[in-house]
C-alpha positions as CSV (number, residue, x, y, z in Angstrom):
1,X,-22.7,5.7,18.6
2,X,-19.4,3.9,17.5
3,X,-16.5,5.7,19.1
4,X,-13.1,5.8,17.0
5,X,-10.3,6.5,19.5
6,X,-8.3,10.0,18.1
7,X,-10.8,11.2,16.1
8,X,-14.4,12.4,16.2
9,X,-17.1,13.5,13.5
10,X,-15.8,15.7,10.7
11,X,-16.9,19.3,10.4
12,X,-16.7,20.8,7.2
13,X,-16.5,24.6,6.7
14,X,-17.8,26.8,4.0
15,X,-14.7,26.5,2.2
16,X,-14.4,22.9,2.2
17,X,-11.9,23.0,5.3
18,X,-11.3,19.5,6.9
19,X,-10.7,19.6,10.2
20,X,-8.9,16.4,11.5
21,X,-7.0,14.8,14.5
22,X,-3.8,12.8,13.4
23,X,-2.8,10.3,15.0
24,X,0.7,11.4,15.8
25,X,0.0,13.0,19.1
26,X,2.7,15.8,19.0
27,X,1.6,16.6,15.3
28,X,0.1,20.1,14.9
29,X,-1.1,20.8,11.2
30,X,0.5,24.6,10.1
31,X,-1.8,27.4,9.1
32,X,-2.1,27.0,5.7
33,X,-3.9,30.0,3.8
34,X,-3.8,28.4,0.1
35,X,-7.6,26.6,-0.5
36,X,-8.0,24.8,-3.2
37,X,-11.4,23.7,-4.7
38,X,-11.3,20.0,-6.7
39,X,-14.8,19.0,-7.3
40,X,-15.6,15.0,-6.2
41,X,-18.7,13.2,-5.0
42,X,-18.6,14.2,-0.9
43,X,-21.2,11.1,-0.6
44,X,-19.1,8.6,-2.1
45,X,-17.2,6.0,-0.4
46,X,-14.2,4.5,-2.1
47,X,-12.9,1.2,0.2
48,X,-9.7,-1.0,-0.2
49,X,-10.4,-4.6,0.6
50,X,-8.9,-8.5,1.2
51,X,-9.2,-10.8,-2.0
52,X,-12.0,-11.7,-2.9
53,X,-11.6,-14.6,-4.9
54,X,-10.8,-18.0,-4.0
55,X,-13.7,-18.8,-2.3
56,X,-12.8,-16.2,0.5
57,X,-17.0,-15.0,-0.2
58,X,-19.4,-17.7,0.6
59,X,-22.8,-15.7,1.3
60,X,-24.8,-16.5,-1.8
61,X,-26.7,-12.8,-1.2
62,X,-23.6,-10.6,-1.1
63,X,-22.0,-12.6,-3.8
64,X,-25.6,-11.8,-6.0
65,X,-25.2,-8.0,-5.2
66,X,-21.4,-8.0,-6.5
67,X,-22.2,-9.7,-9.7
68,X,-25.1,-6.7,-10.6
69,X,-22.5,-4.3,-10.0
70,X,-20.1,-2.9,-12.7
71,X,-17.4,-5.5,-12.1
72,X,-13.7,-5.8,-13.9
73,X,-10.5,-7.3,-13.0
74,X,-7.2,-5.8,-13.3
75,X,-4.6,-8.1,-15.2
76,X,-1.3,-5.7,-13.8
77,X,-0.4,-4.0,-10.4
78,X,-1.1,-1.2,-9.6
79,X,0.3,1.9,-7.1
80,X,-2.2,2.4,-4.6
81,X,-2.5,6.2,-4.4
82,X,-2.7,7.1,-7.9
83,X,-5.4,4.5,-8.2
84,X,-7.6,5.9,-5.3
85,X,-6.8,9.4,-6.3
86,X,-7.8,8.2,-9.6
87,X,-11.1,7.1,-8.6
88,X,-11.7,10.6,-6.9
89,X,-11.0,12.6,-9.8
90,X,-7.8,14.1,-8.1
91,X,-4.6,14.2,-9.3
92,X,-1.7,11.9,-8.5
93,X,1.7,13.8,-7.3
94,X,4.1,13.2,-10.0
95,X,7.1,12.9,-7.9
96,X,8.2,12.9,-3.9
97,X,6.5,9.8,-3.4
98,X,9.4,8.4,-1.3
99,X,9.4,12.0,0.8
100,X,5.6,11.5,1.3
101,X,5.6,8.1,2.6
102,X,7.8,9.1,5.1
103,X,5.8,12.1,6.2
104,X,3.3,9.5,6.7
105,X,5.2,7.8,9.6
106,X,6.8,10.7,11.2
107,X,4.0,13.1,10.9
108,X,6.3,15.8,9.9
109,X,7.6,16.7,6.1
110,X,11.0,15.8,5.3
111,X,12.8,19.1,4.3
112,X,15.5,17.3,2.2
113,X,15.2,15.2,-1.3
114,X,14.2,11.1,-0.2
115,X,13.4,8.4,-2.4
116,X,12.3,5.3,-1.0
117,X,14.6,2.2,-0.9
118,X,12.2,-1.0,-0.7
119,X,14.0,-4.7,0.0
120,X,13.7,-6.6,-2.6
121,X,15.4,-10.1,-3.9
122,X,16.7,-10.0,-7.5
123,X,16.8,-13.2,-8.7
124,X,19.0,-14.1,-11.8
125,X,17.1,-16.4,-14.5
126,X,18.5,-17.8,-17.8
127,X,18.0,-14.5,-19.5
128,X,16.8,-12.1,-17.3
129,X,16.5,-11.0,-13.7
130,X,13.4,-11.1,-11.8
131,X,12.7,-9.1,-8.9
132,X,10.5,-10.6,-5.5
133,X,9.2,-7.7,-3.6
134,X,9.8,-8.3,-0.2
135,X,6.8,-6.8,2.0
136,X,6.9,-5.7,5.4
137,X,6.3,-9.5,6.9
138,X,9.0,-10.9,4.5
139,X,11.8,-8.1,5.1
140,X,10.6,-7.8,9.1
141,X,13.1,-4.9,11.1
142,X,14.6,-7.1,12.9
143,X,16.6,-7.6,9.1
144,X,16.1,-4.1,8.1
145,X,18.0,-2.7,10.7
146,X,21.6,-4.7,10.1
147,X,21.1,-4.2,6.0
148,X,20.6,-0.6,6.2
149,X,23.0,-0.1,8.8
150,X,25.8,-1.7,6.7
151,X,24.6,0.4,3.7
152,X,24.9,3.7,5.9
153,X,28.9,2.6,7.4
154,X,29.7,1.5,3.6
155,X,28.4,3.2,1.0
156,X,26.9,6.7,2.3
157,X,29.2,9.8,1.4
158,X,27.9,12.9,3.3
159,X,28.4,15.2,0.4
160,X,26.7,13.0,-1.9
161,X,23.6,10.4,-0.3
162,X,23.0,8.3,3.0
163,X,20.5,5.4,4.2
164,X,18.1,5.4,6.3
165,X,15.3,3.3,8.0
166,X,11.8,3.7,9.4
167,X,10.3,0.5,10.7
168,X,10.8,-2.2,7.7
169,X,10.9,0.7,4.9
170,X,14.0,1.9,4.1
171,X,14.9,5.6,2.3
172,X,17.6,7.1,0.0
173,X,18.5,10.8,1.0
174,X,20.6,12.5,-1.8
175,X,21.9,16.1,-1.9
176,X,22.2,16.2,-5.5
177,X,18.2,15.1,-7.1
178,X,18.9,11.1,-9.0
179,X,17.3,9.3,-11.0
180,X,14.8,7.7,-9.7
181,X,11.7,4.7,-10.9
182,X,8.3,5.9,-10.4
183,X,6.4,3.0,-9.0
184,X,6.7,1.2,-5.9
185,X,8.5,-2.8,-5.7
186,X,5.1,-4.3,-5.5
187,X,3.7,-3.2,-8.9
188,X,7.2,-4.8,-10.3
189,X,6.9,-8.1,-7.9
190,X,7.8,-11.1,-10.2
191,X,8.2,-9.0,-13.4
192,X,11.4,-7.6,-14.9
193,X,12.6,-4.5,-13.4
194,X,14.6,-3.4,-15.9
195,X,11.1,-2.1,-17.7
196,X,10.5,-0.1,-15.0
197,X,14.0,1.5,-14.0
198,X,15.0,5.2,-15.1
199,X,16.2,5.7,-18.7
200,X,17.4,8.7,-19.8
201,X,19.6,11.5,-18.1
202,X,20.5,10.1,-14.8
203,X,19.8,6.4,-15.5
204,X,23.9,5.1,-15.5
205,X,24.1,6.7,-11.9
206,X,21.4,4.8,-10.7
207,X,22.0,1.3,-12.2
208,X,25.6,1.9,-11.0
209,X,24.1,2.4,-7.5
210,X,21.8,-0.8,-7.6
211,X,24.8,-2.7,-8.4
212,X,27.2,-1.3,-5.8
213,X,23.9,-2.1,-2.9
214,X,24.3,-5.5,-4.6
215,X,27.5,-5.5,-3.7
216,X,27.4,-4.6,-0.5
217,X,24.2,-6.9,0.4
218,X,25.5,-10.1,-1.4
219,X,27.0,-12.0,1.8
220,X,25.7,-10.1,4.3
221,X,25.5,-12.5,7.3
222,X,21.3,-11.4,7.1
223,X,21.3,-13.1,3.5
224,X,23.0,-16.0,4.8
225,X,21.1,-16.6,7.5
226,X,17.6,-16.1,5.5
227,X,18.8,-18.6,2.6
228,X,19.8,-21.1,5.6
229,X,16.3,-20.5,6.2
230,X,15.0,-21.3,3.1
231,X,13.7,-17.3,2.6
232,X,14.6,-15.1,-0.2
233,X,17.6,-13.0,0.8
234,X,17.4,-9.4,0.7
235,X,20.1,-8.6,-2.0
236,X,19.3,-4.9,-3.5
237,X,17.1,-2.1,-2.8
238,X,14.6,-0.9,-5.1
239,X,14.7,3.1,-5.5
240,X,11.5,4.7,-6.6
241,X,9.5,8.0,-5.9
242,X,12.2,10.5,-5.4
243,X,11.8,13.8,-5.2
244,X,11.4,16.6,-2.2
245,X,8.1,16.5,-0.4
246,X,5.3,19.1,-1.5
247,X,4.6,21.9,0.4
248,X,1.2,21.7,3.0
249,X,-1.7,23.2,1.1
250,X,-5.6,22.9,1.8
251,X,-7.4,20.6,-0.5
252,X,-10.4,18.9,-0.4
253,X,-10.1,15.4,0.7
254,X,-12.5,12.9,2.0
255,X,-11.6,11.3,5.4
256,X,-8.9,8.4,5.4
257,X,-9.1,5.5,7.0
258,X,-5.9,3.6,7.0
259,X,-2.5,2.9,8.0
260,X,-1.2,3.1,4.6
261,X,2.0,5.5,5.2
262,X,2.1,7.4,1.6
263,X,-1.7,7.4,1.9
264,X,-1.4,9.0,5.1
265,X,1.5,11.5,4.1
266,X,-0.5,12.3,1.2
267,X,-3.7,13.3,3.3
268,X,-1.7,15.3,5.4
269,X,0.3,17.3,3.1
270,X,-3.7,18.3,1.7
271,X,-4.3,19.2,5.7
272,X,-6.8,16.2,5.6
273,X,-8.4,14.3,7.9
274,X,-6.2,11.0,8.5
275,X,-6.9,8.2,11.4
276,X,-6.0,4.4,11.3
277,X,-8.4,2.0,10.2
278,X,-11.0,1.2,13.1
279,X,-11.4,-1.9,12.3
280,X,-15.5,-1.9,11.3
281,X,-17.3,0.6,8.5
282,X,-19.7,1.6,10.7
283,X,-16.9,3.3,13.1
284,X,-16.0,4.7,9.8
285,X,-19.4,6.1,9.3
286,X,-19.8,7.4,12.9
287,X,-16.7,9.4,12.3
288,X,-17.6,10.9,8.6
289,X,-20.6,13.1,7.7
290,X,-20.5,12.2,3.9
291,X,-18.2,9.8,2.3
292,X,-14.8,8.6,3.0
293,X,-11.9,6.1,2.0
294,X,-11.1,3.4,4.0
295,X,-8.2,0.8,3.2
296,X,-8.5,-2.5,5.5
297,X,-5.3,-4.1,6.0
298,X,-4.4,-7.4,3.9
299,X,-5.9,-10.1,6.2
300,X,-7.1,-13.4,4.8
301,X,-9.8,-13.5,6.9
302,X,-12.8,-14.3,4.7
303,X,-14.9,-13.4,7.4
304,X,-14.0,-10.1,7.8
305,X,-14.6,-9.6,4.0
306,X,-18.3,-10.7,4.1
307,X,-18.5,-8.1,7.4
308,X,-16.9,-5.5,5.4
309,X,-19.3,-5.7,2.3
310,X,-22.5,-6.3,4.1
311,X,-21.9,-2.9,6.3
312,X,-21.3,-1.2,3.2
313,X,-24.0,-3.1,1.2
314,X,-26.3,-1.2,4.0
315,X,-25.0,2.0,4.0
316,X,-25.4,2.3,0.3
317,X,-29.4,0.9,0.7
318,X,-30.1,3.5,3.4
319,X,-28.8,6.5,1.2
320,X,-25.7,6.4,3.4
321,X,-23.3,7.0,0.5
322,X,-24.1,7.6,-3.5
323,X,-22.0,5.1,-4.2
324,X,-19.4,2.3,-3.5
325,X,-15.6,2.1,-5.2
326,X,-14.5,-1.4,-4.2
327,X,-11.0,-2.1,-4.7
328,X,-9.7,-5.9,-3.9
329,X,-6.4,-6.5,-3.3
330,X,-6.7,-9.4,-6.0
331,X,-7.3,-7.1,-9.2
332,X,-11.2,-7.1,-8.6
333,X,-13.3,-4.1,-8.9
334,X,-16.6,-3.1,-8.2
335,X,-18.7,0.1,-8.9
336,X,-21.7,0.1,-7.4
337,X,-25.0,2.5,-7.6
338,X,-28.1,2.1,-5.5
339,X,-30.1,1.4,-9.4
340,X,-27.7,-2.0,-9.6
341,X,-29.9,-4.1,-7.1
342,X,-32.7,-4.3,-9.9
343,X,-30.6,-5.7,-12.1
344,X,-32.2,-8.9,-11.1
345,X,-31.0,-11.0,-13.9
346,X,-27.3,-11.0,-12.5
347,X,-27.2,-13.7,-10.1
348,X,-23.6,-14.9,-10.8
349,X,-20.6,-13.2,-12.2
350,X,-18.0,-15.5,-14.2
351,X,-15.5,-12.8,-13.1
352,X,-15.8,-13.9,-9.2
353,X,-16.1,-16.9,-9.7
354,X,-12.4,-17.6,-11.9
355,X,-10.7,-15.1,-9.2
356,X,-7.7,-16.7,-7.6
């Protein structure tokens, strides 16, 4: 038996109860007497993955088992939650996103309102501006730190909002609720932001605080050292998912497997079971009784794709799981049923093959 460190085989209660080990070790999940009952396949397995495309899969028998699967491609970006919670019939929390996440890296819920403040390069084009998500490798802490810190001795009024900073995310806290977009920089990255900022009540007072952060990040000695560089500076923050964090309540999740920090703060505000992504299925099967979710981190290693997806090509042939939700981090899909391997006529899939 496969040994997960933190976490051992689920147990399930009449009621559906998860019992879990997080792996914050002072973390100690509160009684929670409200059980809700959301009906989803227990059996199913529903797995982020690496791109696929590009020639990252060269076995010619796991590419012929994709292509007899129900295969699409997504043509826009999309937030990573909702889309899981999607695929398990649950519902997506319509606000607090930014409160969540952070109750993914502290292991405790924030009691105050928090939107997230992501780094983010705005470029200025001809017509337009463009915004360059900046992810945690590209905005490392080591920059973080100083920009947020000059935000906080700058800009923050006590009676009105501050900055903070967890690792390389950054967070708004506001006493007065603001305006706020609802998706996260990376479902923007390259597009126009202005389609996806606030309108309505409340929208002036957030532009007006985009542009004093642009302000205030313009010559930042960080900026001028990353464009001496020849990287993108780090010249606004991108505010999205505000709101207060939802209270704890027991709902019926499926073990996580990831390091995903809103994934994770979502899970435990549902008192679910959360651990960090093992690094193999099979520890992730050794630590489930039914099915489970499991988002491996962006690596492009094409060979532990093919690992990946042969494990879980198994698992679904041995009655394992019901089925397989594949999710690649390049737009492609796959839903797959035990009944698609006789779909013997699929050998290729034009999809796979024009992925970049």
């Amino acid at each position: 038996m496969v040994s997960v460190p933190g976490i051992s085989r689920v147990n399930f209660t009449r009621s559906f109860r998860y019992h879990g080990y997080p792996e914050t070790p002072s973390y100690k999940a509160p009684i929670v007497e409200q059980i809700l009952t959301i009906s989803y396949d227990k059996n199913a397995a529903v797995v982020v993955l690496p791109a696929v495309g590009g020639g990252r899969l060269k076995g010619p028998s796991l590419r012929r088992w994709l292509a007899r699967s129900d295969l699409l491609q997504l043509h826009e970006p999309r937030e990573l939650l909702a889309s899981i919670l999607a695929k398990l019939g649950m519902p997506c929390p319509e606000a607090g996103l930014g409160a969540l996440r952070m109750w993914g890296q502290t292991g405790d819920r924030p009691t105050v309102w928090i939107a997230a403040a992501d780094p983010v390069y705005l470029e200025p084009r001809l017509d337009h501006l463009c915004l360059h998500a900046q992810d945690a490798t590209a905005a490392p802490a080591a920059d973080m730190r100083p920009l947020i810190d000059h935000l906080q001795a700058t800009l923050a009024d006590t009676d009105m909002y501050g900055f903070a900073r967890l690792g390389t995310c950054g967070y708004l806290r506001a006493n007065t609720p603001i305006a706020t977009a609802t998706t996260p920089s990376y479902v923007v990255h390259r597009d126009m932001p202005n389609e996806y900022m606030p309108s309505g009540e409340g929208a002036d007072d957030y532009r007006s605080l985009v542009s004093e952060v642009e302000m205030a990040l313009h010559d930042h000695e960080v900026n001028l050292r990353r464009q001496e560089a020849g990287l993108q500076p780090i010249n606004c923050l991108w505010f999205w998912g505000g709101g207060n964090a939802p209270e704890q309540e027991t709902v019926p999740h499926p073990p996580l497997f990831g390091n995903d920090p809103l994934l994770v703060g979502h899970w435990l505000s549902k008192t679910g079971v959360v651990a960090s992504w093992p690094g193999d299925i099979p520890s992730c099967v050794e630590a489930s009784v039914a099915g489970f979710v499991a988002v491996i981190p962006e690596d492009d290693d094409p060979e532990l794709v093919e690992r990946c997806l042969s494990d879980l090509r198994d698992l679904l042939r041995s009655g394992r799981v019901s089925q397989l939700t594949l999710m690649f981090r390049d737009g492609v899909e796959a839903f797959v049923l035990p009944a698609h391997r006789w779909r013997l006529w699929r050998r290729r899939s034009a999809l796979l093959d024009q992925v970049e």
